[in-house]
C-alpha positions in Angstrom: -5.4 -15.9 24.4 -9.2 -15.4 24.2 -10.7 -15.7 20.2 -14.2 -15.6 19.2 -14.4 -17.0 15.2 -16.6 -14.7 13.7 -16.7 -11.8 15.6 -16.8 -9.0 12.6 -19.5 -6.4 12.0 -22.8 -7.1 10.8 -22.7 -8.1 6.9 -24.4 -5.9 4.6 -25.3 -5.7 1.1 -23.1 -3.3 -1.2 -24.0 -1.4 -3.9 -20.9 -2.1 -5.8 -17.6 -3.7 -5.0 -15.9 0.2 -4.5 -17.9 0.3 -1.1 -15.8 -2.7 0.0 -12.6 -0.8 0.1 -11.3 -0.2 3.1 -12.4 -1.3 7.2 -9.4 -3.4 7.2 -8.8 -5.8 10.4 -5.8 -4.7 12.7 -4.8 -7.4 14.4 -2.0 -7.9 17.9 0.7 -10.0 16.6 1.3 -13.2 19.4 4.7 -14.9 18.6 7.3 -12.9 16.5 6.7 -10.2 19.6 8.6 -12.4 21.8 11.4 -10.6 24.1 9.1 -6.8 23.9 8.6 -6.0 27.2 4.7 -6.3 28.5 3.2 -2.9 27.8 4.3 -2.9 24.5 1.9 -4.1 21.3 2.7 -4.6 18.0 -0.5 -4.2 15.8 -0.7 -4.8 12.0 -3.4 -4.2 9.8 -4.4 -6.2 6.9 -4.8 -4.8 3.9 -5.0 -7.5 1.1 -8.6 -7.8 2.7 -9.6 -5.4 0.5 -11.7 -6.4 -2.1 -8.6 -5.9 -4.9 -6.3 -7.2 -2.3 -3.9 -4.6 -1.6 -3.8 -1.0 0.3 -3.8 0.2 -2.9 -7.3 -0.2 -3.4 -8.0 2.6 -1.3 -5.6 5.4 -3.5 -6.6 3.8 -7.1 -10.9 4.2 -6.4 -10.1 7.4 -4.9 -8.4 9.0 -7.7 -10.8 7.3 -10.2 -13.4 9.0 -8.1 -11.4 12.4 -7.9 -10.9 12.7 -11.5 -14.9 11.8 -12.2 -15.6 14.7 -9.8 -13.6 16.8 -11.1 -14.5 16.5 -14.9 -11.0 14.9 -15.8 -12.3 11.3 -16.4 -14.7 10.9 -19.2 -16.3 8.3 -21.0 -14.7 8.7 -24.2 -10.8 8.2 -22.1 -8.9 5.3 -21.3 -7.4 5.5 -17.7 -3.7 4.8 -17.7 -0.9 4.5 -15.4 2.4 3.2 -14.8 2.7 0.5 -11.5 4.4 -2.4 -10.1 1.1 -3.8 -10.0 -0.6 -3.3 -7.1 -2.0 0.1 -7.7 -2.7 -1.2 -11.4 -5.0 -4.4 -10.3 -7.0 -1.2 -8.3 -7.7 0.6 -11.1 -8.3 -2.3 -13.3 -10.8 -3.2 -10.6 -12.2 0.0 -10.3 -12.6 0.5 -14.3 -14.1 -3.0 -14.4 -16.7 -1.7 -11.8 -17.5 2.0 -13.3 -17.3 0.6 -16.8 -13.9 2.4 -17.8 -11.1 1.5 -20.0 -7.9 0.7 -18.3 -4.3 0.5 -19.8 -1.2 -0.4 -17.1 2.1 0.6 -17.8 3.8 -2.4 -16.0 8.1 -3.4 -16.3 8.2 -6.8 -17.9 9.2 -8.5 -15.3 6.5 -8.4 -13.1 4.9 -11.5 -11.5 2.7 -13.6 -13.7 -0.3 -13.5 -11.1 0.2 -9.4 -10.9 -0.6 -10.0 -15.0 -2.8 -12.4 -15.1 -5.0 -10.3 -12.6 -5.3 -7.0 -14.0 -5.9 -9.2 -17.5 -9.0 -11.1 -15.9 -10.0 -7.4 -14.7 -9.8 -6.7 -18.8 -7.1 -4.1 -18.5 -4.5 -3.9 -20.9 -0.7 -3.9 -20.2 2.0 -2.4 -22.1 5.0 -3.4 -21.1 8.6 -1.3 -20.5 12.0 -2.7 -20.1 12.3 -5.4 -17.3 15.7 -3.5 -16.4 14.1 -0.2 -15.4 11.7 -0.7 -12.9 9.3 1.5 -12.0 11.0 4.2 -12.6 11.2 2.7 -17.0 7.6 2.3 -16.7 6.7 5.9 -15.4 9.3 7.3 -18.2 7.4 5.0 -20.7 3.7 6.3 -19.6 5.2 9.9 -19.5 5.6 9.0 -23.4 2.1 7.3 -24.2 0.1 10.7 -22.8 2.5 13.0 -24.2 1.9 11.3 -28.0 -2.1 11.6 -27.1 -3.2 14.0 -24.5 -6.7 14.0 -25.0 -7.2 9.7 -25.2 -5.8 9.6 -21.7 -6.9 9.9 -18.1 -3.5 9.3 -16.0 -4.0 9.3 -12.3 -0.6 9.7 -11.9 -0.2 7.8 -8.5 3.3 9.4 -7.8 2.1 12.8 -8.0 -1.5 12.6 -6.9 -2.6 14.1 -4.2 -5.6 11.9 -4.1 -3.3 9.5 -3.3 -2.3 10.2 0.5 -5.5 11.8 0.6 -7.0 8.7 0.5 -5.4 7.8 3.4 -6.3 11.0 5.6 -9.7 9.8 5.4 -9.4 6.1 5.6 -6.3 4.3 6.7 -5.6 7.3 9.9 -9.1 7.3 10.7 -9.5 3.8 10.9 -5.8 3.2 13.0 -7.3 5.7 15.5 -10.7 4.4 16.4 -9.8 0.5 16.3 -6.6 1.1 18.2 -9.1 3.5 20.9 -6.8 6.4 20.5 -3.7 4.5 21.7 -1.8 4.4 19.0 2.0 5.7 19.7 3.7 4.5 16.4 3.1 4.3 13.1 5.5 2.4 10.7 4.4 1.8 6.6 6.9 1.3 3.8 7.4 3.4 0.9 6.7 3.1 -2.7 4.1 6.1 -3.7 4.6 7.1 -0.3 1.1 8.0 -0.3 0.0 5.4 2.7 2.8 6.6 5.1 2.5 10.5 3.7 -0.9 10.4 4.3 -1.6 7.7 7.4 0.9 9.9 9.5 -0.5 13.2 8.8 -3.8 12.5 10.1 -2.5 10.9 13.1 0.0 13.3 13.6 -2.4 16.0 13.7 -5.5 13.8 15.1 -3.2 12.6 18.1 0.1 15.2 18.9 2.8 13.5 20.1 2.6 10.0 17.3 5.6 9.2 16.0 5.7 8.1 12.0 8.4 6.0 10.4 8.9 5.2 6.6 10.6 1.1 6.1 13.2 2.1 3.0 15.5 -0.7 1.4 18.5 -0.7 2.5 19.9 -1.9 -0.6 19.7 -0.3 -4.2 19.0 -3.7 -6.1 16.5 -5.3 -3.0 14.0 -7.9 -3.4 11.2 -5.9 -1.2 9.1 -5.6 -4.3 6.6 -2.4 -4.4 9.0 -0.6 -2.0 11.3 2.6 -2.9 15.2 2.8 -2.5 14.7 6.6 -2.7 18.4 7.4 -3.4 18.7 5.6 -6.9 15.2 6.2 -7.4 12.6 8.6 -9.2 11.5 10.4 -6.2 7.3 10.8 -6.2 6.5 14.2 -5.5 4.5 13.3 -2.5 7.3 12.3 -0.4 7.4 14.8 2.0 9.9 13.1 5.3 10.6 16.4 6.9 6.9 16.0 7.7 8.0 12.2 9.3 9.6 11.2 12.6 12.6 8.9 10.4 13.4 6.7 8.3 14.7 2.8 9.1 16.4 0.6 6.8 15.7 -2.7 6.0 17.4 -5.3 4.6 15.9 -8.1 2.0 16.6 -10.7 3.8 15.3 -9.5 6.8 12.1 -8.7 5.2 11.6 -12.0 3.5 12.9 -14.1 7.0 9.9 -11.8 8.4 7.8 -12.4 5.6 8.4 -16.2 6.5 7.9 -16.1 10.0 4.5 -14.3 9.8 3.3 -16.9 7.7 4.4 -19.9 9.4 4.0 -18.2 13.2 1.1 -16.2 12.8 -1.0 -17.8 10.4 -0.7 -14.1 8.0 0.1 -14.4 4.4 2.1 -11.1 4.0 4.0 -10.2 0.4 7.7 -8.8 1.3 7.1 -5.6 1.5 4.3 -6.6 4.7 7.4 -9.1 5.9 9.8 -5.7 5.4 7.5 -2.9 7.6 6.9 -5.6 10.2 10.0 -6.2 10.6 10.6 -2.4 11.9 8.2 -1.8 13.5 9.5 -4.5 16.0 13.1 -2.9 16.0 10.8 0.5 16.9 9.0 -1.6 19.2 12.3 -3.1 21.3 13.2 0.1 21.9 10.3 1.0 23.7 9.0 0.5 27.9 5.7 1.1 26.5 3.3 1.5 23.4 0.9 0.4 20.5 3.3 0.2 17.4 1.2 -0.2 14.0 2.1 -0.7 10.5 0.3 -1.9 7.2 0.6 -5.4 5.6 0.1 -3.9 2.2 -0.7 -7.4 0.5 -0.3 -11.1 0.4 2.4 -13.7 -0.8 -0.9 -14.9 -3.3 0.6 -12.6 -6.1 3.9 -12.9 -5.9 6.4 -16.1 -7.3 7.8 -18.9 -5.2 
């Protein structure tokens, strides 16, 4: 295998650190490929190389910058939403960079490092019940904005359609040209939805004939952090998978013994969720004589606990 160190585009200089979001690396996985038959490549593209580490850079700037353009975020409001984290640590970034406000609904329970980032980004976090999840912490923001409609700008990340949106013109457009239009499968995991949603219809429409797959839990109570169990869950209103080829399930430990094995085999640093959509799209790939099977690696083991 043939690699040239420091073979990236040109560097720049940017105006701001939003400009850095997105251009993510997709890379050919070497060694947890073993046993697929020649023709077939499995490609994953790392997203906790954006600048906020996660994919969800690219939804949180985008609907910070929707809601500027469309009047809806003022100076005089405080943006707030509910999150797991990673979406939060984008708009905390985001705020920090356009000089806004931020509040984060987050459960209690999340991981220090999620709190300790959004805290250094000089958001502020109210906390809902550990036991609830996401879905406590959305019920709990619903609460905050009702009490004061006019203090707040909520994205709303489940219900945005900035959200996949950002994705149409990022994450799809990117898949297509780095993969040189050979693309044949694209797998992502579901939380917003909004990177599956939104990934697949571009490349559904850009490229006929692409088949999509969402990575779901299997389990109710699963360790995939960031990911949906959609049948115990409150469903985001952008989860659309009539529009989607399936959906696979995958265990927890098969996404952490993935999430382990793309660390110590590959050299990538992939949070559970990453270890979790891998892991399907090499059942996808097994099943096929030929093709370029890609998911996202949403983020990195960095901000998660031992």
């Amino acid at each position: 295998m043939a690699v040239k160190p420091g073979a990236a585009e040109p560097l720049r200089i940017a105006g701001s650190v939003i400009e850095l979001v997105g251009a993510t690396p997709l890379i050919r996985l070497q060694r947890v490929t073993d046993g697929l038959k020649p023709g077939v490549d499995v490609l994953v593209k790392l997203e906790f190389m954006n600048p906020g580490g996660s994919v969800k850079d690219r939804a949180g700037v985008r609907m910070i910058l929707d809601g500027l353009e469309r009047g809806l975020l003022t100076r005089e409001k405080t943006v707030i939403d509910a999150t797991s984290g990673n979406t939060g640590i984008a708009l905390a970034m985001a705020g920090a960079a356009l000089g806004f406000r931020v509040t984060l609904v987050m459960p209690e329970n999340v991981s220090p490092q999620r709190k300790a980032i959004v805290r250094a980004y000089g958001a502020e976090i109210v906390f809902s019940d550990p036991m609830d999840g996401t879905d406590g912490a959305i019920r709990r923001c619903d609460e905050l904005v009702a009490k004061e409609p006019a203090k707040w700008f909520r994205p709303d990340q489940y219900r945005n359609a900035s959200n996949p949106e950002a994705h149409v013109r990022t994450t799809g457009p990117e898949i297509l040209a780095q993969t040189e239009g050979r693309v044949t499968h694209f797998v992502a995991g579901i939380g917003t939805t909004g990177t599956v949603m939104g990934t697949s219809r571009f490349l559904k429409k850009a490229k006929p004939g692409v088949k999509c797959y969402a990575a779901e839990p299997a389990e109710p109570l699963h360790g995939l952090e960031g990911l949906k169990h959609m049948a115990t869950s409150i469903v985001p209103a952008l989860w659309h998978p009539e529009e989607l080829d399936g959906v696979v399930k995958i265990s927890t430990d098969a996404g952490w013994d993935m999430t382990e094995r793309l660390a110590r085999e590959e050299g990538i640093p992939a949070g559970h969720s990453g270890g979790g959509a891998v892991a399907v799209a090499l059942e996808i790939a097994r099943t096929l004589d030929e093709g370029v099977v890609v998911t996202v690696i949403p983020d990195s083991f960095e901000r998660y606990p031992e």
